[in-house]
Every structure is written in structure tokens, then in C-alpha cells.
N, C-alpha and C positions, 0 to 999 in steps of 0.2 A: 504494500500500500504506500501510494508518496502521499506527502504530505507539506504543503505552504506555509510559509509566513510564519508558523511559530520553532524558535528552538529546542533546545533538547532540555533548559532548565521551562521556561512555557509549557513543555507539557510535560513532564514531570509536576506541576504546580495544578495544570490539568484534570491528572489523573487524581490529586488527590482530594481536589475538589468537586470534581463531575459540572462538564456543562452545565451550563443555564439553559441551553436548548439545544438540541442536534435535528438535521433533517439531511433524508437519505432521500435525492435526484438521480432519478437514471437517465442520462445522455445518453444520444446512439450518434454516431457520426458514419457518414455514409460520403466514400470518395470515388468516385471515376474520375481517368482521361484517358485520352487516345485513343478517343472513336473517331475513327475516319468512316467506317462503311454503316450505312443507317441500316442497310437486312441484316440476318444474319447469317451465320458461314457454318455448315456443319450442325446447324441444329443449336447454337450457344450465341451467344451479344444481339449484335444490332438494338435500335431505338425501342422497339418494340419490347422488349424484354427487359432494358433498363428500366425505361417508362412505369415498367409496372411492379418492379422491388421499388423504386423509389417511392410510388405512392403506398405500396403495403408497407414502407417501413415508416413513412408517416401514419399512418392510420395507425400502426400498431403502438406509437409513438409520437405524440405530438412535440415532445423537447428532440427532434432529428433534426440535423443540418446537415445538408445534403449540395457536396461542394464538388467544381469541377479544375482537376490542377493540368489543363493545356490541350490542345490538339486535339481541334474536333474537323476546323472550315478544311482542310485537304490534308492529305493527296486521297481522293478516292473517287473514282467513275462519273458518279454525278457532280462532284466538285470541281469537276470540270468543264461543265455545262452551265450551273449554279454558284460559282465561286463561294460554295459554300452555305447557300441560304438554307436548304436542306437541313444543316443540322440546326440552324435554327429555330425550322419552324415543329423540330421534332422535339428538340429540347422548352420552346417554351409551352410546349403543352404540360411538360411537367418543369416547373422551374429552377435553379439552383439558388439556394442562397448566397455562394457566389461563385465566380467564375475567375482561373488566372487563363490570360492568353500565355501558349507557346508558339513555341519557333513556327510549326505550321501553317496558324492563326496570319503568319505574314505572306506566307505563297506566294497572293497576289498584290502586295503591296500595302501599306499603311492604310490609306483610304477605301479600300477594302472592309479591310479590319474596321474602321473605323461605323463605316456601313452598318455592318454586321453587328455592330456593338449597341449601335443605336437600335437595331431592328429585337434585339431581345428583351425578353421578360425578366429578364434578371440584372442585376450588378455584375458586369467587371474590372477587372482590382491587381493592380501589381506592385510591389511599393519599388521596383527598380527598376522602371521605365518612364522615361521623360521627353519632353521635345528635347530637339537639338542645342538650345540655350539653356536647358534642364529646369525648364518652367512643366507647371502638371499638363498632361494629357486631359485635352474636353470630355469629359464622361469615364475614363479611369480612375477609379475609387481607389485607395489606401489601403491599410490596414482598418477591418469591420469589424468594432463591437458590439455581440449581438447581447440583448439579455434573454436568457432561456430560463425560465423556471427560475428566476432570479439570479440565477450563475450570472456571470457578465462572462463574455467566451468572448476572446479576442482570434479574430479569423484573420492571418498576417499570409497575405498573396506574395509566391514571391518567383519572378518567372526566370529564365534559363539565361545567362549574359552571355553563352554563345548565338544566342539567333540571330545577329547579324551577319556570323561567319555560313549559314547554315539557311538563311532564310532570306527574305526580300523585305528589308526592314528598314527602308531608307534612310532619312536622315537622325531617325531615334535614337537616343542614347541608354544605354543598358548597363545598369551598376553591375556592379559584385555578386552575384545568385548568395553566397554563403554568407560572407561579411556585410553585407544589407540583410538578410536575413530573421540575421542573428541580433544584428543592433535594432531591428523594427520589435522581434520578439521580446528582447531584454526591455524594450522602452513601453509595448504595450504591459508587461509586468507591473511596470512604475505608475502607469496610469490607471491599475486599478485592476486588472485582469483578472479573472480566478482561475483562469484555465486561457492557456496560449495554444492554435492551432496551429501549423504550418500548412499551407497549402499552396504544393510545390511543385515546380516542373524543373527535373534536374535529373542528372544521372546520382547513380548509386553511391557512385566515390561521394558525390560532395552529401549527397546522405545521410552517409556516415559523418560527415563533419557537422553536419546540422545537429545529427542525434547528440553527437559528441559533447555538445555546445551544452546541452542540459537546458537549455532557453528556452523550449516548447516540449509543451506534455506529448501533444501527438504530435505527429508529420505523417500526412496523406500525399504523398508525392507520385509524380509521372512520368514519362518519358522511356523510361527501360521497355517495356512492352511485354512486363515478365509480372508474376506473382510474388508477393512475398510477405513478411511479418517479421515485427521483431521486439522485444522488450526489454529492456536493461535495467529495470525495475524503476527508472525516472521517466523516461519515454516511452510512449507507443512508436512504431512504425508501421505503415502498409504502404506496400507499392501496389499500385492499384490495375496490374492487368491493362491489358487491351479491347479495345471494339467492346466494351462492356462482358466480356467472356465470363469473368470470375468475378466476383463482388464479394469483399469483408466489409458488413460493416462493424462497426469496434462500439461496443455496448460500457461505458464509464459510471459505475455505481458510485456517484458522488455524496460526500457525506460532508455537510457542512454542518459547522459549532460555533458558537456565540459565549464567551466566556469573559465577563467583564470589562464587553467591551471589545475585547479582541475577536477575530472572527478568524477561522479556519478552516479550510479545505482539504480535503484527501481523497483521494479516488482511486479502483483500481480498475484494468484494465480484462473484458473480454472480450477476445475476436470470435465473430462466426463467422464460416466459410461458402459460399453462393455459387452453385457451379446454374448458369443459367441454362442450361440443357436442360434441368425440371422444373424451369419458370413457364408457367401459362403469358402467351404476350400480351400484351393491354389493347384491348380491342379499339379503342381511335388510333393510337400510332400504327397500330397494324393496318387500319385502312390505308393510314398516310404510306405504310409501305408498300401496299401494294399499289396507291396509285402511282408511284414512282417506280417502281419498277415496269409496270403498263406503260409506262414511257418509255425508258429505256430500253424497254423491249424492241419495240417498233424501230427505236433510232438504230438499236446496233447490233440485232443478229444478222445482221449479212455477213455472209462468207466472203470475203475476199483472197484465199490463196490458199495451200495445200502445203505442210511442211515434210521435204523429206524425210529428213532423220529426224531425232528429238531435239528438242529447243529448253533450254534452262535458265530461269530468272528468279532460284530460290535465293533470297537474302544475302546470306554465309557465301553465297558462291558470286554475285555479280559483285560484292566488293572485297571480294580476296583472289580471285584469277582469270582468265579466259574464260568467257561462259558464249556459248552458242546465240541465246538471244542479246547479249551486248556487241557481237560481232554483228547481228543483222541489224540491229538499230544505229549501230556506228556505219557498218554498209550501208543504209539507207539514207543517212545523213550526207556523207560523202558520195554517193550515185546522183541524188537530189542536187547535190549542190556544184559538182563538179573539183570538188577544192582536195588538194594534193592526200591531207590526209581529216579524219576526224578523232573526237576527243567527246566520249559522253559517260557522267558520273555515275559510275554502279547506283549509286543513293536517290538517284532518280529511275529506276527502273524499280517497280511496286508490287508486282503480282506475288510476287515470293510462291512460285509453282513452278512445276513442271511439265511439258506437250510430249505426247507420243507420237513414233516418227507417225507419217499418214495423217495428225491431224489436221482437220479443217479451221482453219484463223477466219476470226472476224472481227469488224469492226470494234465489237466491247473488248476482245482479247488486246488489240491495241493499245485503246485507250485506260483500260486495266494498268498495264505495263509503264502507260506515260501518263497516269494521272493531272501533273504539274500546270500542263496547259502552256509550257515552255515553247518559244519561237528557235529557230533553227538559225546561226546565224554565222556567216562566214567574217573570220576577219585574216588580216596579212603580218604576217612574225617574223622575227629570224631566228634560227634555229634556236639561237642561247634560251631564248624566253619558250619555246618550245619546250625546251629539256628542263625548264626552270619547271613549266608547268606540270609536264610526266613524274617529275621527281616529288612535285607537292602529291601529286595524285597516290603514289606509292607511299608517301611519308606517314602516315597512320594506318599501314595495312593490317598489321598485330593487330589494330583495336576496330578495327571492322567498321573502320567510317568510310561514309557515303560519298568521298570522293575518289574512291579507289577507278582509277581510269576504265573504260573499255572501249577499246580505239578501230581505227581502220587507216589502212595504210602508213600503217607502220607498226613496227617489230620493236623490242627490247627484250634486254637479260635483266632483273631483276634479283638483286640480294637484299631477302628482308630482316638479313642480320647486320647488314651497313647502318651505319645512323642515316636519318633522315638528311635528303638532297645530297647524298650521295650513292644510292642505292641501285642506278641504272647502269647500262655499260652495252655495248654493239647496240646503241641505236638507227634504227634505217628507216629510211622513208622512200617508199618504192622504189625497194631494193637494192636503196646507195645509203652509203655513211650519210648520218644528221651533219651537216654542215652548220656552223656557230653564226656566221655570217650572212647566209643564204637566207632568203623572204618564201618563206611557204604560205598557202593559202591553208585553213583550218577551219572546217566546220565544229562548232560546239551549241549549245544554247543557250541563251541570255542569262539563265543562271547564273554560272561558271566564268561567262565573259564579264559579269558585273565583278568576279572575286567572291562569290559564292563557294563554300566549302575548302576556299583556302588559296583559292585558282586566280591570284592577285595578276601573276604573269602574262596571262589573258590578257590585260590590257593595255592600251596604250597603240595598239597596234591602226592599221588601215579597214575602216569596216568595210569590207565590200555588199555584204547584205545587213540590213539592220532590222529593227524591232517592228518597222511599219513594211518594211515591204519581206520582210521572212516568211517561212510559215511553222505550223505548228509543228514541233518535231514528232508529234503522232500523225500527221498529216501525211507528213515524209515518207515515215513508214508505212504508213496504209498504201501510199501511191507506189510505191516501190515493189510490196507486196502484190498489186494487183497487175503490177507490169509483168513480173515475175511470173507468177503464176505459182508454180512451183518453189521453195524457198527451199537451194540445195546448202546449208551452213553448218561447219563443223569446228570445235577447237583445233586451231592448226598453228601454233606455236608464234604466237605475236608476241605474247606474254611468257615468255621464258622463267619460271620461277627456279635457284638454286636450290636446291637439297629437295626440289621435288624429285 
């Protein structure tokens, strides 16, 4: 059990006088993020099944707060069509009490977001995001205290300070994820807190420093896309799953005392476990799903091409080596555009599946794959900044980030025991030594060419195609694909990996 505000002589004096009064609150706190897809997959997530634990754990529970820590507006099918209004109109059927944006939430820009933010039912809240002169965001809340059954519960938003490297997050400025954090938590303490939330979009590592911190009883964090729990007897933890898959909410038997004068709290923590596979779905968001999928029907089962072999875009595989469909979508890129060679971030390739050879492609399979709604764009380099590029692309391969290259027209050797930006070696571009000097042409997409995922070297360069007159790089592909016909593509040694 932890326990607030009093020492160890307080309640030693406590004990031997016995409250004046005690009362036992039961919070339930209930965390998602990282719903991209509003159906669900396999019979588990989607809106529809969220939708309806959240309103059973209200009803069963009226002191529930029910918060969301990032990424919901893309990468996903309809968010492509919709820039994301989708999940808004699914979530404010059921509302959150609040919402932090992540790196996602920028896909398509600040105003965008900005859009979206106005269009919902709910509050959202960062406390480490700012304009550019670091004046507040119009409509981004703070740190929220809520009062619950008299608790005062300080709900401290705190979003991810990579998303500018990761995201399309223009001119915003993005504190510290840990160290803003921490000092929002410690400061809502001061102001009176009885219970500090964290609600967080962050990886694990920093997590762990949050928990560390002791400055927030729970943290409902996002971004991993994994499951988890954790208690060190002062904090809670849950990492909150993906697409609404799995759901804990964390039930806090709070017992507050009043002892002349002085007031006290302690709580203890338990989780239960939601595998939504045995949620009945809430019958309005289920309509809302399926009139969206009745749409998307219509728009995008056409077949467009026939794969020979098999084709691979599971996660682990397009940003750690050669995969079959980053060859055809860097093929497509570079066919489309003409330009010596291409360059497309594993991290934007989404489907995380696999095609049997023989399968028939269609148009959703596409756009599955390219979510982002990304333009196609050619610009002019010379070599150095080329290799500056490849080398960044390589430089996080150990940690499976999203910029791990998948190219066309050109080859390297790869050693991912080099330190970073030294890791390539026999590079060639159709079929000659990379030249330092030399201006190639390079198809990529606006992403990457912004410095998106780290890919700074991108620019500066000649655009020959740009934002307005490119096209979509799923577009690329579909028209590639249907020129084709047949799509004959196999790993064939671009990506030379050592000690494979």
C-alpha cells in the first residue's frame, strides 16, 4: 500500500490515535492508444469493441477516467482518404476524458491536427508542446485536475519529443518527454494532487525513467504496441497494447483519512486483464463500422496485378533487411519517376503481412502498405549526401527504427557492428562505384526529403518533382503494378548484410 503526505513519526501518532474519519474510493482508470484501424483484425480491437468496455467500465463505475496516451488520426487505410476524421467520429461517440497527441496525430501536418482537435468531444493536452516562440497551442490543455469522488486526480499529458524527427510536425517545438514530465508531475503534487496520472506516449526506456522518478502513482503510457504491467510498490504501470487489442484497466482502492486536520491518502493497486476477442461490440460504433467499411469496399477491391513469388512487409523484416515488397515499392518509385536510383523508409511500409506467390493485389492491398498519403518526389544529390543518407538509414538498424532504407538501384554491404555513419562499404548505383562528386537523380517521399526519420541529407538538393506536381507514392505503385501485370520480385542482394 503507498501512502502520501504523512511520515513515519504522523503515522505512528496515527495509529495511536485512530482517524477522525476514513473513506475507502474505488478509482478505475482505463488507458488506450495506438488505434490506427477502426475494424477489427482477427476477431480483437477496433472502435467497436473499445467503445463498448469503455462505456461498461463507466456504468460499472462512475469514478472511471478513461484517457487516451497518442496515435489514433494515421497510418491506417481510411486515414488516408479521411486524414483521420474516422477516429474521431468513433471516439467521440464514446468520449475520453483526455487525450495526449502522438507522433502520428502529425502525419499530415499541424493544421490537420489542429482540425481534428477542434472536431472532438473531448480535451487534448500535452504539457511539452508549444508554438515555435513556445507560446500555448489554441485548444491544447495542460496538465487536468479532475475531482473524482473528491480525490483531486491530477491527469499530467505528456507527449513523445521525438515527433519531429518521426513525424510532420512543422514548426512546433517539443520539450523533454521525461524531464517535463517529471517536473509537471512533481509540480501538480505541490498544487494539491492526491493522486498524479501520467498519460504518456513514449517508449519503454524512458518509462522506466518516468517510473523511476516516483512522481506519478500510475503511468498509462503508448507507443510500444506491446502489452504490459508493472508495480514497484510506489507506481503502477501499463503499456496499453495496440488497435484496442488488450485492455487493463487498473482498479485503485483509495482510502482517505482526516486526522486533525491533516489529510491522507493511500491506495493500492489492481490490474485486470481484457482480451477483447470476448467483448460483445457496441452496436452504434459497429454500424459506424460497417458503414465505413461499405465504403471502402466499393473504393478498393479491385485487383490490379498478380504476384509471382511471395511478397513480405512484416514489420521486423522491412526495417532490418531486403524485403520483396520494399524492392517493389522502391521499383515503383524509381520506374514512375525515371531517377537513377530510389530510397523508401521501411517505417512507412504498414501492412506488417505476408502475400502468397499467385496472389491477386488490389487496390486496399496498396494502400494498406502506404497508408501515409506520402507524394513521390524526385530531387538531384551528389553522391556524398547520398551515402550521408544510406548511412543514416542503416544507423538504428539494432533498434528497428522506421528508417531503415529499402532502395532501388543500388546495392551496398552493410556492417551493423560499425558505429553508426560508418556502416556501408561497395556502394553502387547501377552497377558503378557511388561517386562523392557525381549528381544523381533520387526518388524518395516528402517525408524523408523534409528530414523525416533522420534523413537531414535529403536536402538541400535540386527538386526536380515536388509536392504539387508529384504523386502519391501509393499511386506509383498501383500504376506500376497494373502496367506490370505480373509483379516478378525477389530478394537479390542490394542489401548485403555481414554475419548474415
Amino acid at each position: 500500500m503507498k501512502h502520501r503526505l504523512l511520515g513515519t513519526a504522523a503515522l505512528i501518532a496515527l495509529l495511536a490515535n485512530g482517524p477522525v474519519s476514513a473513506e475507502e474510493i474505488k478509482l478505475t482508470l482505463l488507458g488506450v492508444g495506438d488505434v490506427y484501424n477502426y475494424a477489427e483484425s482477427d476477431g480483437r480491437g477496433g472502435f467497436a469493441r473499445l467503445n463498448a468496455v469503455a462505456k461498461a467500465e463507466r456504468a460499472a463505475n462512475p469514478n472511471t477516467l478513461y484517457v487516451f496516451n497518442g496515435d489514433m488520426l494515421s497510418p491506417s487505410l481510411q486515414s488516408g482518404f479521411d486524414k483521420g476524421q474516422n477516429t474521431i467520429d468513433f471516439t467521440n461517440l464514446v468520449p475520453f476524458d483526455i487525450a495526449v497527441p502522438g507522433n502520428h496525430e502529425f502525419d499530415f501536418g499541424p493544421e490537420n491536427f489542429y482540425e481534428k482537435m477542434k472536431a472532438s468531444a473531448y480535451p487534448w493536452a500535452a504539457i511539452n508542446i508549444t508554438n515555435a516562440d513556445g507560446s500555448p497551442i489554441e485548444g491544447l490543455g495542460g496538465v487536468m485536475m479532475k475531482e473524482v469522488a473528491g480525490l483531486k486526480v491530477a491527469l499530467v499529458p505528456v507527449a513523445q519529443d521525438t515527433s519531429p524527427e518521426v513525424s510532420s510536425t512543422g514548426d512546433l517545438k517539443f520539450l523533454p518527454t521525461v524531464e517535463g514530465g517529471i517536473a509537471a508531475a512533481k509540480q501538480a503534487r505541490d498544487d494539491g494532487a492526491d493522486l498524479v496520472v501520467g498519460v504518456v506516449q513514449t517508449n519503454m526506456a524512458n518509462d522506466r525513467l518516468l517510473m523511476a522518478s516516483h512522481a506519478f502513482d500510475v503511468i498509462l503510457s503508448g507507443d510500444d504496441h506491446s502489452y504490459a504491467t508493472a508495480y514497484d510498490g510506489i507506481t503502477a504501470y501499463v503499456e496499453t497494447s495496440v488497435d484496442g487489442q488488450f485492455l487493463n484497466p487498473v482498479d485503485l482502492t483509495v482510502t482517505v483519512e482526516e486526522n486533525d486536520g491533516k489529510r491522507t491518502v493511500s491506495w493500492t493497486p489492481s490490474f485486470r486483464f481484457i482480451d477483447t476477442a470476448t467483448v460483445t461490440p457496441d452496436p452504434e460504433s459497429q454500424a459506424l463500422t460497417d458503414k465505413y467499411t461499405a465504403e471502402l469496399d466499393e473504393k478498393l477491391n479491385v485487383e490490379i496485378g498478380t504476384t509471382q513469388g511471395p511478397l513480405d512487409s512484416r514489420r521486423n523484416m522491412v526495417r532490418a533487411e531486403e524485403t520483396t515488397m520494399g524492392n517493389l515499392i522502391a521499383d515503383a518509385m524509381r520506374a514512375q519517376t525515371g531517377a537513377d536510383l530510389a530510397i523508401m523508409n521501411g517505417g512507412g511500409i504498414r501492412a506488417d503481412r505476408t502475400y502468397d506467390a499467385g496472389a491477386k493485389l488490389t487496390r486496399r492491398d496498396i494502400l494498406t502498405e502506404l497508408p501515409f498519403g506520402n507524394t513521390t518526389v524526385v530531387t538531384e544529390l551528389p553522391g556524398s549526401q547520398v551515402l550521408a543518407a544510406l548511412e543514416n538509414g542503416v544507423s538504428q538498424v539494432e533498434n528497428g527504427a522506421g528508417r531503415f532504407p529499402q532502395v532501388s538501384g543500388v546495392t551496398f554491404t552493410l556492417d551493423p557492428s560499425a558505429q553508426p555513419g560508418s556502416r556501408l562499404s561497395e556502394v553502387m548505383v547501377g552497377g558503378a562505384p557511388l561517386e562523392a562528386d557525381k549528381l544523381y537523380t533520387v526518388a524518395v517521399n516528402d517525408y524523408i526529403l523534409g528530414g523525416g526519420d533522420g534523413y537531414t541529407a535529403l536536402g538541400g538538393g535540386r527538386i526536380v518533382t515536388n509536392n504539387g506536381s508529384g504523386n502519391l507514392v501509393a499511386n506509383d505503385v498501383m500504376a506500376y503494378v497494373e502496367k506490370m501485370g505480373t509483379i516478378s520480385v525477389a530478394v537479390e542482394g542490394r542489401i548485403n548484410k555481414l554475419g548474415q
